[in-house]
C-alpha positions in Angstrom: -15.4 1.8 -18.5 -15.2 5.5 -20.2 -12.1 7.2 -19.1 -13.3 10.2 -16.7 -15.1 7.0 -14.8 -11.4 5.1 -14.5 -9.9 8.2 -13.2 -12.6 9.1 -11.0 -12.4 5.2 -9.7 -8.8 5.5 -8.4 -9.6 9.0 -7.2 -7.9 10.3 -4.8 -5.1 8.3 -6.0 -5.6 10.5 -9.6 -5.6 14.0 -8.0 -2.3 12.8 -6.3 -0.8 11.1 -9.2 -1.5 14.9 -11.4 1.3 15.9 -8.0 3.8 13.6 -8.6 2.7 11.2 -6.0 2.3 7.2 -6.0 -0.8 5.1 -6.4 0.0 3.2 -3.4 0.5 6.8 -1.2 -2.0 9.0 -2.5 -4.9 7.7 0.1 -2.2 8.5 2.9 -1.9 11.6 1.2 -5.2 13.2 1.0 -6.6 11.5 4.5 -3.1 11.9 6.3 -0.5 14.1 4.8 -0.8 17.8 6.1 -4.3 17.6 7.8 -3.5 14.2 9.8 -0.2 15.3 11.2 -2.0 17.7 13.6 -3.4 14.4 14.8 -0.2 13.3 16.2 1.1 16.4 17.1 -2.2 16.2 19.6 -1.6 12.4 20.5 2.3 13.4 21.2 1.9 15.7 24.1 1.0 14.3 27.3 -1.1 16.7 28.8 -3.1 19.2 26.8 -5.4 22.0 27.3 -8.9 22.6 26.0 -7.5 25.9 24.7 -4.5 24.1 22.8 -6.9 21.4 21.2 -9.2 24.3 19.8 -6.6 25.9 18.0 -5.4 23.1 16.3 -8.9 22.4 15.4 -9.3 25.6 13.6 -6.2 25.4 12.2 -6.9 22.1 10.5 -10.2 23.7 9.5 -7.9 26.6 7.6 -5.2 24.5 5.9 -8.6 22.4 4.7 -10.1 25.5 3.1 -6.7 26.2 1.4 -5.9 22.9 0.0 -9.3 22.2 -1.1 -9.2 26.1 -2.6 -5.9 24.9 -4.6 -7.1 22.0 -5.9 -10.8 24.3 -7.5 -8.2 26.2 -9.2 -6.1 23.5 -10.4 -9.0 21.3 -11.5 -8.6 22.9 -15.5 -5.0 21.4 -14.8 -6.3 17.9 -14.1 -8.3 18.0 -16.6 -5.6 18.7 -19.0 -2.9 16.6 -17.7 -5.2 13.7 -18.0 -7.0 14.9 -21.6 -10.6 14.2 -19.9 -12.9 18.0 -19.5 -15.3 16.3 -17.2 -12.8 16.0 -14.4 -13.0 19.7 -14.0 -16.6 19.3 -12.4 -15.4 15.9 -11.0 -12.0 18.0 -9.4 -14.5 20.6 -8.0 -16.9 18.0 -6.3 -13.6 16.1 -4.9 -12.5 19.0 -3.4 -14.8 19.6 -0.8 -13.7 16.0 1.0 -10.6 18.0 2.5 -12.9 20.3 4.6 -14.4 17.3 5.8 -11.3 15.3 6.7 -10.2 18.3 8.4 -13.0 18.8 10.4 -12.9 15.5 11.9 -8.8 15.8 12.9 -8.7 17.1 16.2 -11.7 14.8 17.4 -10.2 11.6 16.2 -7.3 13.0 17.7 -9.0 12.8 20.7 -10.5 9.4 20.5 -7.4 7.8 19.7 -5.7 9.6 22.9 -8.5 8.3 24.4 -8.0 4.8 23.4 -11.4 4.6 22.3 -10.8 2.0 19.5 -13.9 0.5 19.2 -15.3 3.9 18.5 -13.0 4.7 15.8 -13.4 1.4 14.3 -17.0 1.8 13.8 -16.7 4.9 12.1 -14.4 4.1 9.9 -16.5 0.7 8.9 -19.7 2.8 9.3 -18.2 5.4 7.0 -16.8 3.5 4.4 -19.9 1.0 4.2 -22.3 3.8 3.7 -20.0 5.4 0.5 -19.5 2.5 -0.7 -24.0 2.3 -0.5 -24.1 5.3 -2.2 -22.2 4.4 -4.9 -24.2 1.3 -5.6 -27.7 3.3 -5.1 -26.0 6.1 -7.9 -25.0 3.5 -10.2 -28.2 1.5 -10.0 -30.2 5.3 -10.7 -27.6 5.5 -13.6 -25.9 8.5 -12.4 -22.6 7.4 -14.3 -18.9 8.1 -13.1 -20.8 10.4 -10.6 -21.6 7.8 -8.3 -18.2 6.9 -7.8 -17.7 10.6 -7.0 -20.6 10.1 -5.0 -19.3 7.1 -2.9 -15.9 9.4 -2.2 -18.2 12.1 -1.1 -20.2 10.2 1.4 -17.5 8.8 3.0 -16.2 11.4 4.9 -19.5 13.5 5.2 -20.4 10.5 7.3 -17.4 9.9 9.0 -17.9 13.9 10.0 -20.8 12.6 11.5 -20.0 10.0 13.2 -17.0 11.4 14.6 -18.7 14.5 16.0 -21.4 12.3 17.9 -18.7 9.6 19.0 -16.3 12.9 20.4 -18.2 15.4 23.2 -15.7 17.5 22.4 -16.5 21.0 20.4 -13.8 23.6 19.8 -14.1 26.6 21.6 -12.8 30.2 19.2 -9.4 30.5 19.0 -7.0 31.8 21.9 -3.6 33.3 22.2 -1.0 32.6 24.5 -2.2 29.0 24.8 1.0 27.3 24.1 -0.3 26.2 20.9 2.7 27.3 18.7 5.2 23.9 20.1 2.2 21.6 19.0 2.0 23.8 15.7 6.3 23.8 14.8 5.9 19.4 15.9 3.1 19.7 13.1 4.8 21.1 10.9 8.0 19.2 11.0 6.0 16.2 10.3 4.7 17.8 7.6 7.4 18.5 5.6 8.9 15.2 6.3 5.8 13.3 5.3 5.6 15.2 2.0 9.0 14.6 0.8 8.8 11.1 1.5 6.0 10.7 0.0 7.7 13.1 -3.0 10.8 10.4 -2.9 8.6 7.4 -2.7 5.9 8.4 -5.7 8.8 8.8 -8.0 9.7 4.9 -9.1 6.3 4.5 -10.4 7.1 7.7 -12.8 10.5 6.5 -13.7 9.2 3.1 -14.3 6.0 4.2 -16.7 8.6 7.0 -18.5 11.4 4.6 -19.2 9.3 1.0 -19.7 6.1 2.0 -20.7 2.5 1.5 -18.5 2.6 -2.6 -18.7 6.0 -2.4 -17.1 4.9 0.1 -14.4 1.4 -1.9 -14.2 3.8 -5.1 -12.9 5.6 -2.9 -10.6 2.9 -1.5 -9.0 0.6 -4.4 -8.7 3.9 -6.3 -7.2 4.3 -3.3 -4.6 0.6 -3.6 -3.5 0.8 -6.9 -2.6 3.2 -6.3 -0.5 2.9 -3.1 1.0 -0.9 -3.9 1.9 -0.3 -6.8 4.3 2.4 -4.5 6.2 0.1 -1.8 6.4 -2.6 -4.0 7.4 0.5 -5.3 9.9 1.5 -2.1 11.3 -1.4 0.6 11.3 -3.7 -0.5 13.9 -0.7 -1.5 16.5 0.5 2.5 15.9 -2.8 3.7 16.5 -2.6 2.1 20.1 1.6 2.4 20.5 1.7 6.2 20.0 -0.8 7.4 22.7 0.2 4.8 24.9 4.2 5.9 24.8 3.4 9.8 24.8 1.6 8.9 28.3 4.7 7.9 29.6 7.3 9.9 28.7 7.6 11.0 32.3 8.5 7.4 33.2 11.7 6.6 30.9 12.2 2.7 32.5 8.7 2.2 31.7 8.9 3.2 28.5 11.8 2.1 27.4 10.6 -1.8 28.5 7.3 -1.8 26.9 8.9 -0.1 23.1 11.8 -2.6 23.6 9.0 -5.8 23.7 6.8 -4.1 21.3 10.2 -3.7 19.0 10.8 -7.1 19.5 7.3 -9.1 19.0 7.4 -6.6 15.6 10.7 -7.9 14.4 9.7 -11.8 15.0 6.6 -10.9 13.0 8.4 -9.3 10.9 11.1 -11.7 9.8 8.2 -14.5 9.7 6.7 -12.7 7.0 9.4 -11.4 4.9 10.7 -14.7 4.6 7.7 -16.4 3.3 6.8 -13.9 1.1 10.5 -14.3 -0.4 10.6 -17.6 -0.8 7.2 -18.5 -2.0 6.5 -14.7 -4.0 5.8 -17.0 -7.4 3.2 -19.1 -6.5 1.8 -16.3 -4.6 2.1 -14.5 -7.3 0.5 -16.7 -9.4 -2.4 -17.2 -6.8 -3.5 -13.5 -6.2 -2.4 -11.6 -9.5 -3.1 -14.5 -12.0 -1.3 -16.7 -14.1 -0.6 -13.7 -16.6 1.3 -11.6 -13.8 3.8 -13.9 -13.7 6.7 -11.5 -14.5 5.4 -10.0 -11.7 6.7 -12.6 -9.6 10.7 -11.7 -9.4 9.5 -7.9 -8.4 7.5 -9.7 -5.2 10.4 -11.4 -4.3 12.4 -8.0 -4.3 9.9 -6.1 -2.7 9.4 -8.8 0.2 12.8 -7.4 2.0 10.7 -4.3 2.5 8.6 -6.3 4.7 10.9 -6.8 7.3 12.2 -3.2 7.0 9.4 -1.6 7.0 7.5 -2.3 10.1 11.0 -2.6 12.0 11.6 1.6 10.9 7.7 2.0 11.7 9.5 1.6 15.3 11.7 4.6 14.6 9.2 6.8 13.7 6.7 6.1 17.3 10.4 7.1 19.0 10.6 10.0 17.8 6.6 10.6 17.6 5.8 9.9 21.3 8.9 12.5 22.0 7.9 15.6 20.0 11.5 15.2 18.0 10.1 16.7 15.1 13.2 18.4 13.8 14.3 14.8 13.8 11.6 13.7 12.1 12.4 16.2 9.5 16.3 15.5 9.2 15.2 11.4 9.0 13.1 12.4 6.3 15.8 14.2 4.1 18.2 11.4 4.3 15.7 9.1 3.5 14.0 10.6 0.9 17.2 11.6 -1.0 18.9 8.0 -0.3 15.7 6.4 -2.0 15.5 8.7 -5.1 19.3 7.7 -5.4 18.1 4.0 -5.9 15.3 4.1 -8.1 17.6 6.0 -10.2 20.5 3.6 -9.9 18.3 0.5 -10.8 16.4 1.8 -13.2 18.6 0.3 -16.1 17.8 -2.9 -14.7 14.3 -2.9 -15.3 11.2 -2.9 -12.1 13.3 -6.1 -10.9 16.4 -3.5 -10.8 14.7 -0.9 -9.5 13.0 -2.8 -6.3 16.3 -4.5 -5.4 17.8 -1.4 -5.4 15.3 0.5 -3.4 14.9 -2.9 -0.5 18.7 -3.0 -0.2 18.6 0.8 0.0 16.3 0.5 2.7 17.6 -2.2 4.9 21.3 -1.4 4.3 21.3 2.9 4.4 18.0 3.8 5.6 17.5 1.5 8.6 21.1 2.3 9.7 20.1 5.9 9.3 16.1 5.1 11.3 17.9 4.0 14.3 21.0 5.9 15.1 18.7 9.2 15.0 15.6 7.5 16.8 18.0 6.1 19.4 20.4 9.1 19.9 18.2 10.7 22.3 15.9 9.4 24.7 15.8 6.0 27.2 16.2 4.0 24.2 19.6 4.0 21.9 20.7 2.8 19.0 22.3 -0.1 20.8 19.1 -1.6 22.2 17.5 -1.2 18.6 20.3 -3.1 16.9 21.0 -5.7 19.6 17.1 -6.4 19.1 17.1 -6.3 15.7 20.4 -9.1 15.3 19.0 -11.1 17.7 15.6 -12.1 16.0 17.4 -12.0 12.3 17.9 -15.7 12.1 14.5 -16.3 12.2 13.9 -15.0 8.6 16.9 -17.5 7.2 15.1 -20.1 9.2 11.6 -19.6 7.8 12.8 -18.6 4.7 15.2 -21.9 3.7 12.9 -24.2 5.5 9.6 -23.0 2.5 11.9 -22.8 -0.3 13.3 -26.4 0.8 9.7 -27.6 1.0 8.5 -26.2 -2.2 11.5 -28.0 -4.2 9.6 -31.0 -3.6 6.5 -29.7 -4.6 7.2 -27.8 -8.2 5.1 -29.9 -10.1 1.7 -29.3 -8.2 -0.1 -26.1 -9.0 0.7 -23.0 -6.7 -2.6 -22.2 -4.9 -0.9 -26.2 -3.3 2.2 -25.1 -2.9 1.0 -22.3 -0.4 -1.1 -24.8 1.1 1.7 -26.9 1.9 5.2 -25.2 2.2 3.6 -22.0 3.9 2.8 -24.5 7.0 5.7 -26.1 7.3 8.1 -22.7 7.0 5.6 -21.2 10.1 5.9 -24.8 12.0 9.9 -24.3 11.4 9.7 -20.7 13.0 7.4 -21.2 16.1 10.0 -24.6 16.7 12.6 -21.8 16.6 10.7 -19.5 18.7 10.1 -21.8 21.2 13.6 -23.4 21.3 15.3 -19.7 21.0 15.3 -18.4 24.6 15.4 -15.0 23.6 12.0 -15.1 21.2 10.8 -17.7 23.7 10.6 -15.0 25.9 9.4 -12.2 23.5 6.4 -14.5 23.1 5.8 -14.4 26.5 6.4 -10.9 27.5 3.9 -10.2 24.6 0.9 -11.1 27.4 2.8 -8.7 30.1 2.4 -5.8 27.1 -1.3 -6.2 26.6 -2.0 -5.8 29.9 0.4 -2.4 30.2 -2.3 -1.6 27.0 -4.8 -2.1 29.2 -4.3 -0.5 32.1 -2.9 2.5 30.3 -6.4 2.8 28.6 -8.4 2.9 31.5 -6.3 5.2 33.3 -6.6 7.1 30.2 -10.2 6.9 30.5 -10.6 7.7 33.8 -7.8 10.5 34.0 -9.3 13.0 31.3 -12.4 11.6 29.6 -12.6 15.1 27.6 -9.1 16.6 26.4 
């Protein structure tokens, strides 16, 4: 594949990687990072006005103009940082998808407040299956790297679309004193936080490729996206439905305090199941889904498997303080985050990748967990107490699942490792639900899970039936 077509293929991740950012947080970055956070700033608030909704339309549309403005100019840039002069044209085209995505904002916004899930399911599936058509049809009519720049293109013209039709809603011009400018500071907040996080967390993939060269960071990022995919798969849907469902009730603390604390607790059982599977067999699963000649890769895996237990467990923290507006909380979480994983990827980077994800998991269970919960929990119906009685309670479950696979696949060395999945991945989850089930606390977390779905419910259709519009 001729290079502008490889660039253009991981595009955006190419345009964010020219910024400083990661592969695996570029995609967050162009369809989330200052355009989506408006989104939650809508979905936070629990009643808001036609007026209010239009002016954070229009103010997505700006900041869409802008950014896609910056990124015409530095298109020459691109092109030089990456040595390849078609990516100026290629920049140019991929700029436009930022008007787009911000166009659509405030509507999703809207749907997910909604609880229209369904909906928004369809148009992402609907959008993404008709780019992913128009790059084929492009490629067949031999249209070259542009049909990759194509398939980007359609995606969120149709999603535009789609969304627009799905929502009733249209903005009406902008209005002053609409009590716009709380919802606009929340947005902000989350702004800044989400870029220097995303800043912080981009950085080990530069250290890496600077210090080892690109086969060392190709390991280290291939080892991160197997494990940062099933987590994201993990917790992004339940957020969708969490955030809007805990911003309804903010006016009924006992309420909400119960249905975060189960929601907490089914994530940490979930949680700990994974993390310690993924630990304990990361080789042959390494070996399965990378290939027999990613095996180095395999001791990176292991490390980066304790960031699946702290990563959906903070995801918790982050609802808290989303469903409450805190965004100057959001933004002070951020900076101790951010600088506390720099810190790491700097101190194990003498170590090699291995160094540097043990550094940055212990970092994050040991410093920025601690730090997640004391400022979710300082305010609000929940404390820090009720995060970390939760969180010790369900811990053994992870030693239990964990020691019970790599016990099981001791016996089972000599068979290949697609077998050993097959048979010490069973036996790990049989040893966990036993513990579940004997455990009278997660024995009952199980069973409060049917009490939260129906809360989910019965929040949606009120939810429906309260405001169908705004």
């Amino acid at each position: 594949m001729p290079k502008a077509k490889r660039i253009v293929a991981e595009t955006p991740e190419a345009l964010a990687r020219a910024l400083g950012l990661s592969a695996s947080d570029a995609r967050e970055w162009q369809f989330q990072h200052e355009l989506l956070v408006r989104l939650r700033a809508a979905v936070k608030r629990e009643g808001i006005t036609h007026a209010q909704v239009s002016n954070l339309f229009w103010t997505n549309v700006t900041l869409g103009v802008t950014i896609s403005l910056i990124l015409a100019i530095s298109a020459p840039g691109i092109a030089w940082f990456y040595q390849e002069p078609r990516l100026v044209s290629i920049t140019l085209a991929l700029s436009t998808t930022f008007l787009f995505t911000t166009s659509t904002v405030q509507h999703m916004a809207l749907l997910k407040r909604q609880m229209r899930f369904k909906a928004i399911a369809l148009i992402q599936v609907g959008s993404v299956a008709a780019g992913i058509l128009t790059g084929i049809g492009m490629a067949l009519l031999k249209c070259g790297s542009w049909s990759l720049v194509g398939m980007q293109l359609a995606t969120p013209m149709l999603a535009l679309l789609l969304t627009w039709s799905a929502s009733r809603w249209r903005p009406q011009l902008p209005a002053r004193r609409s009590g716009t400018r709380s919802l606009l500071s929340f947005g902000a907040n989350l702004t800044g936080s989400t870029f220097l996080w995303s800043l912080a967390r981009g950085s080990d993939g530069l250290l890496v490729g600077r210090v080892y060269g690109p086969s060392s960071v190709g390991l280290y990022s291939r080892a991160m996206a197997l494990i940062s995919r099933p987590v994201e798969q993990l917790i992004g849907p339940i957020e969708s439905v969490f955030v809007p469902m805990l911003s309804r009730l903010q006016t009924q603390p006992a309420r909400y305090r119960r249905i975060l604390l189960e929601s907490y607790e089914v994530i940490a059982i979930a949680s700990f199941l994974l993390a310690g599977l993924l630990f304990a067999l990361a080789h042959p699963l390494t070996l399965v889904v990378l290939g027999p000649k990613w095996e180095k890769a395999a001791g990176i895996v292991a490390a980066f498997s304790l960031v699946a237990a702290y990563s959906p467990i903070s995801s918790v923290s982050t609802w808290l303080l989303t469903s409450q507006g805190r965004g100057r909380d959001f933004l002070r979480l951020s900076l101790v985050s951010s600088s506390v994983v720099l810190v790491s990827f700097v101190a194990g980077l003498p170590f090699g990748p291995t160094g540097v994800a043990i550094s940055y998991s212990a970092s994050c269970l040991f410093i920025v967990l601690p730090a997640d919960h004391y400022i979710a929990g300082r305010r609000g119906p929940v404390t820090t107490r009720d995060l970390w009685g939760r969180f010790f309670r369900h811990l053994p479950l992870w030693g239990v699942v964990c020691s019970t696979a790599w016990v099981a696949r001791t016996f089972v060395l000599e068979t290949n490792p697609l077998m050993q999945l097959f048979l010490c991945g069973p036996v790990a989850l049989l040893a966990g639900g036993a513990y579940i089930a004997l455990f009278a606390p997660s024995r009952r977390v199980a069973e409060n899970l049917f009490s939260v779905v129906r809360e989910l419910k019965g929040t949606r259709a009120a939810s429906a039936a309260g405001n169908p519009r705004v």
